[in-house]
VMD Tcl script that builds the backbone (N, CA, C; Angstrom):
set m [mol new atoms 204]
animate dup $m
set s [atomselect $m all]
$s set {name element resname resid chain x y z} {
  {N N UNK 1 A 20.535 23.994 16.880}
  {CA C UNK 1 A 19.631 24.205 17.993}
  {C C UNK 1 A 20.150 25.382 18.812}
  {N N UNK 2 A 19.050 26.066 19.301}
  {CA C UNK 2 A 19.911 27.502 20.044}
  {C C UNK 2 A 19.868 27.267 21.473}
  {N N UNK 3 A 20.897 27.346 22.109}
  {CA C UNK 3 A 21.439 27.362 23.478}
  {C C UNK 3 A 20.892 28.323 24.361}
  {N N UNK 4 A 20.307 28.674 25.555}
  {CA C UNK 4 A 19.947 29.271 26.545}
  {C C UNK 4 A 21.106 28.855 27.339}
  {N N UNK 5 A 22.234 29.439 27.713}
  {CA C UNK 5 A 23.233 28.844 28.822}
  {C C UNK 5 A 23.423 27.689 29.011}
  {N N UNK 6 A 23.131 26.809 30.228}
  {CA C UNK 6 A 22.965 25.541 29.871}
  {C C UNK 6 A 22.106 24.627 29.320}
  {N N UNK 7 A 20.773 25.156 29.163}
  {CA C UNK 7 A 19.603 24.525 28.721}
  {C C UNK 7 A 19.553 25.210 27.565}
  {N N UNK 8 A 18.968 23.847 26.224}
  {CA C UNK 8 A 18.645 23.778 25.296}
  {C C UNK 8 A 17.567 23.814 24.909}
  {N N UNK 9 A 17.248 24.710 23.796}
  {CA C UNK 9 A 15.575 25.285 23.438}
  {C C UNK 9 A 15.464 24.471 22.046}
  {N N UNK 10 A 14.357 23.138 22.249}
  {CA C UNK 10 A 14.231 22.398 21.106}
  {C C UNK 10 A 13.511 23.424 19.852}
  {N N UNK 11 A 13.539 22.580 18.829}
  {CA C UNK 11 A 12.968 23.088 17.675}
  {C C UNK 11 A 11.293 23.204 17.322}
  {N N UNK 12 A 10.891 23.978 17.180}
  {CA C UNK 12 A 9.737 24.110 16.859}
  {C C UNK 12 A 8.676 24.655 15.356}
  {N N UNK 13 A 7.777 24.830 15.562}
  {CA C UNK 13 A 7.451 25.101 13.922}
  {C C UNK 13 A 7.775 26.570 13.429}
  {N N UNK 14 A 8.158 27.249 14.282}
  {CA C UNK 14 A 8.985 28.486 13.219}
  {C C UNK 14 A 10.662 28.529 13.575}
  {N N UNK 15 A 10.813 27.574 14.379}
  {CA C UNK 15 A 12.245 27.793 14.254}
  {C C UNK 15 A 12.961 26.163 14.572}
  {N N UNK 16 A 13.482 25.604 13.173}
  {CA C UNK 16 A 13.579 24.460 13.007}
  {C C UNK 16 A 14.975 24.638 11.894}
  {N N UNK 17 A 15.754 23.059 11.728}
  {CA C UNK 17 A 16.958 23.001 10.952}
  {C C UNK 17 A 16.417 23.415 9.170}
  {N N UNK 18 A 17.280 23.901 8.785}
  {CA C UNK 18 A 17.130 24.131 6.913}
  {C C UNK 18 A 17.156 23.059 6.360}
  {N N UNK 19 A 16.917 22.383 7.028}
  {CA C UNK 19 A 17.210 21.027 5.807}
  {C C UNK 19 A 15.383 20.457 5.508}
  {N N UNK 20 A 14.860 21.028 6.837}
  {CA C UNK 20 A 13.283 20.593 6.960}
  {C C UNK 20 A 12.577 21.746 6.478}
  {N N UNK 21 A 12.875 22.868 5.521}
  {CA C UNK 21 A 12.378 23.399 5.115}
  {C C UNK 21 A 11.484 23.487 3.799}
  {N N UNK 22 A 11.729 22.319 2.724}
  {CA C UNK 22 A 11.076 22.160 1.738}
  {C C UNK 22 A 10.014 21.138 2.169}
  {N N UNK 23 A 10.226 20.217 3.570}
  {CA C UNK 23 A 8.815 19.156 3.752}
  {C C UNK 23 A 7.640 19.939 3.678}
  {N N UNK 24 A 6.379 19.000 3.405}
  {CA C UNK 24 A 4.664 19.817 3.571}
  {C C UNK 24 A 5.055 20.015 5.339}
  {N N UNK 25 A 4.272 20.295 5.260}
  {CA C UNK 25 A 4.138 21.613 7.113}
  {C C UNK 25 A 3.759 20.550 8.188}
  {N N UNK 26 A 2.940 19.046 7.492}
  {CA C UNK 26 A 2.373 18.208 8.293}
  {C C UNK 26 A 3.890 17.477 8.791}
  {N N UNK 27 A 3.992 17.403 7.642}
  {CA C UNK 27 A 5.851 16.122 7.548}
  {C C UNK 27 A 6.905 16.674 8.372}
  {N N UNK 28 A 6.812 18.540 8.493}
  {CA C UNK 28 A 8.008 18.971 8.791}
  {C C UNK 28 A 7.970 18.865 10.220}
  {N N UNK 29 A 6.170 19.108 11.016}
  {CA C UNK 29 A 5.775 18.806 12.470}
  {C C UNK 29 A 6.357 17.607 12.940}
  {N N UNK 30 A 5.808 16.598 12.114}
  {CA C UNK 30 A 6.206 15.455 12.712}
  {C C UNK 30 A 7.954 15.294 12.676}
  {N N UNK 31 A 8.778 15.468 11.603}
  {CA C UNK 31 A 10.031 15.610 11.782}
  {C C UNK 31 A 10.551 16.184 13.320}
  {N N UNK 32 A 10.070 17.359 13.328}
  {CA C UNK 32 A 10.421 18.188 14.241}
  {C C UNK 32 A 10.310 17.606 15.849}
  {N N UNK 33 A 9.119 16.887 15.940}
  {CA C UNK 33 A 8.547 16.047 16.848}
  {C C UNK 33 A 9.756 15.093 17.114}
  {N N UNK 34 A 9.878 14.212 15.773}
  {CA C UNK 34 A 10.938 13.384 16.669}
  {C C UNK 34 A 12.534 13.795 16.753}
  {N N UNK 35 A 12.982 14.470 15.953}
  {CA C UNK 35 A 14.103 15.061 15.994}
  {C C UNK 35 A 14.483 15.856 17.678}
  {N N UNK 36 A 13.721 16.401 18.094}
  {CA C UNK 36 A 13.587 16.593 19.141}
  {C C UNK 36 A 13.848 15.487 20.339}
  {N N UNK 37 A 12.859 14.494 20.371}
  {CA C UNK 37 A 13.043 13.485 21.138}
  {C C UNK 37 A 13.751 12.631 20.772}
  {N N UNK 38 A 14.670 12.703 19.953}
  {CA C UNK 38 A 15.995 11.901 19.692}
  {C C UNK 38 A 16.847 12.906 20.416}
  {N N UNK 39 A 16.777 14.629 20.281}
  {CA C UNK 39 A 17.869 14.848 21.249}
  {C C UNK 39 A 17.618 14.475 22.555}
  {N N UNK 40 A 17.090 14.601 22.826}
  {CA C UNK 40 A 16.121 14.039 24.449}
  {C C UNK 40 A 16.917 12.694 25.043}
  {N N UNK 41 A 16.978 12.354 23.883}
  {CA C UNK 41 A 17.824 10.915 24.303}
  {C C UNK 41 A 18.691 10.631 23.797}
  {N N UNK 42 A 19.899 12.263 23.521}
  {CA C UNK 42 A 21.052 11.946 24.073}
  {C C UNK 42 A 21.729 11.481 22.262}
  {N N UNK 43 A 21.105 11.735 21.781}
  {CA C UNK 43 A 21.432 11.489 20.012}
  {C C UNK 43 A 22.226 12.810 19.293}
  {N N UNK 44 A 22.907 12.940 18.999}
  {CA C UNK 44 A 23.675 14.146 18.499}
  {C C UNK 44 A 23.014 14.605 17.076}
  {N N UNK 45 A 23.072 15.822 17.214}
  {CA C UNK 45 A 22.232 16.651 16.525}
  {C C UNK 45 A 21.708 16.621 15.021}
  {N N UNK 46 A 23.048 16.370 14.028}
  {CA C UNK 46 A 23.715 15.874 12.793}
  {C C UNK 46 A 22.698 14.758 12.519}
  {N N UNK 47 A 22.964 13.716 13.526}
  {CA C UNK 47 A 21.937 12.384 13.416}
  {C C UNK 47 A 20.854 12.295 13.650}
  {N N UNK 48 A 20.330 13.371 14.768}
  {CA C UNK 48 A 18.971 13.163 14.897}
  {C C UNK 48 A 18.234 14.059 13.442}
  {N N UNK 49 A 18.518 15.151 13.288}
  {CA C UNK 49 A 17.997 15.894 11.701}
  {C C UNK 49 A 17.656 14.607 10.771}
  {N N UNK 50 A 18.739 13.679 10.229}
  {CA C UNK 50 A 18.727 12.667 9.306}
  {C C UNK 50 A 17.974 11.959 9.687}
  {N N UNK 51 A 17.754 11.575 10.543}
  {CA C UNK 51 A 16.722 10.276 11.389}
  {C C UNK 51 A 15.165 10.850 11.416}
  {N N UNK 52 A 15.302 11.758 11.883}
  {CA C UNK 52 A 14.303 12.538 11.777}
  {C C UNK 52 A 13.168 12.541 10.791}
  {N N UNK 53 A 14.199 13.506 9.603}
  {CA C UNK 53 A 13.235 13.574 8.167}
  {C C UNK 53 A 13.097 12.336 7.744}
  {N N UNK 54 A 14.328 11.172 7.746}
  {CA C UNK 54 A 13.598 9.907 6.829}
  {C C UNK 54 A 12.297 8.883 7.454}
  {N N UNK 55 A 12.333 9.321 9.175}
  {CA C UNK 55 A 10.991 8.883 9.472}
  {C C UNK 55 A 9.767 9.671 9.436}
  {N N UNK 56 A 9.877 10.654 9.329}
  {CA C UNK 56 A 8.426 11.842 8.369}
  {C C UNK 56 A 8.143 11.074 7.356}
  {N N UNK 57 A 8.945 10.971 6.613}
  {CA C UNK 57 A 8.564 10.837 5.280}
  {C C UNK 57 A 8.214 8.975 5.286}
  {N N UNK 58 A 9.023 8.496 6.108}
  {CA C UNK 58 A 8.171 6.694 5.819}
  {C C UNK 58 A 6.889 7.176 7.030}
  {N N UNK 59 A 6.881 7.604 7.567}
  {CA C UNK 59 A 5.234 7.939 8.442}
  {C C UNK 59 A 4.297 9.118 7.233}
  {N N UNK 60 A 4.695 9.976 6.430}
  {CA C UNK 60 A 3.676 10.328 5.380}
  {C C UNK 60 A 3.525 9.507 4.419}
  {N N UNK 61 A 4.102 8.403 3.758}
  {CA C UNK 61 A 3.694 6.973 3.216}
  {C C UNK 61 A 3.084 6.373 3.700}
  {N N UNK 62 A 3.275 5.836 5.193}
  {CA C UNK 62 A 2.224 5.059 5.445}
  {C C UNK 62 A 0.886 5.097 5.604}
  {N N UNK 63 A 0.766 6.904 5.871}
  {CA C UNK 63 A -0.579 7.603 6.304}
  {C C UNK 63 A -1.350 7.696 4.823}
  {N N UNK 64 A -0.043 7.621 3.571}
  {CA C UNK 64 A -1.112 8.059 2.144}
  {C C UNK 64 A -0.955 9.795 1.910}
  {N N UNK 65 A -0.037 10.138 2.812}
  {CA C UNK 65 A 0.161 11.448 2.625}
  {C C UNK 65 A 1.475 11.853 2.032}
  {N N UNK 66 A 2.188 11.062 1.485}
  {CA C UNK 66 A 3.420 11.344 0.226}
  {C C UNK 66 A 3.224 10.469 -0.703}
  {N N UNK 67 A 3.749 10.759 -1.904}
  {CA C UNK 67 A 3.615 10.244 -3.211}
  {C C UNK 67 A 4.754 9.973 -3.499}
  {N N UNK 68 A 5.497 9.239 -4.027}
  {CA C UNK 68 A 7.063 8.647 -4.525}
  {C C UNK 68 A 7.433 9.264 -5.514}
}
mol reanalyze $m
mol bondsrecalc $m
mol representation Tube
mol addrep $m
């Protein structure tokens, strides 16, 4: 995440972690969405990425929008 001095500039859809770069664009929003508001609350960075993508992807299952 890139630093402004003391304030932190969350991730957004062109500038987000490499690891969310192969999700569809819908999966990687929503990743991004909560990865974000896990830092928000104080979740360290490492963990929120991981937490993140594996709830994209059980929220594009449930929607019918990933395939196994």
């Amino acid at each position: 995440m890139r630093s402004l001095g003391e304030a932190t500039v969350p991730w957004n859809s062109t500038y987000y972690p490499a690891s969310m770069k192969n999700l569809p664009a819908e999966e990687r929003e929503k990743a991004i969405a909560i990865a974000n508001a896990l830092l928000e609350s104080g979740c360290p960075e490492s963990q929120a990425i991981r937490i993140a993508i594996a709830r994209a992807k059980q929220w594009a299952l449930a929607k019918g929008g990933r395939q196994v």
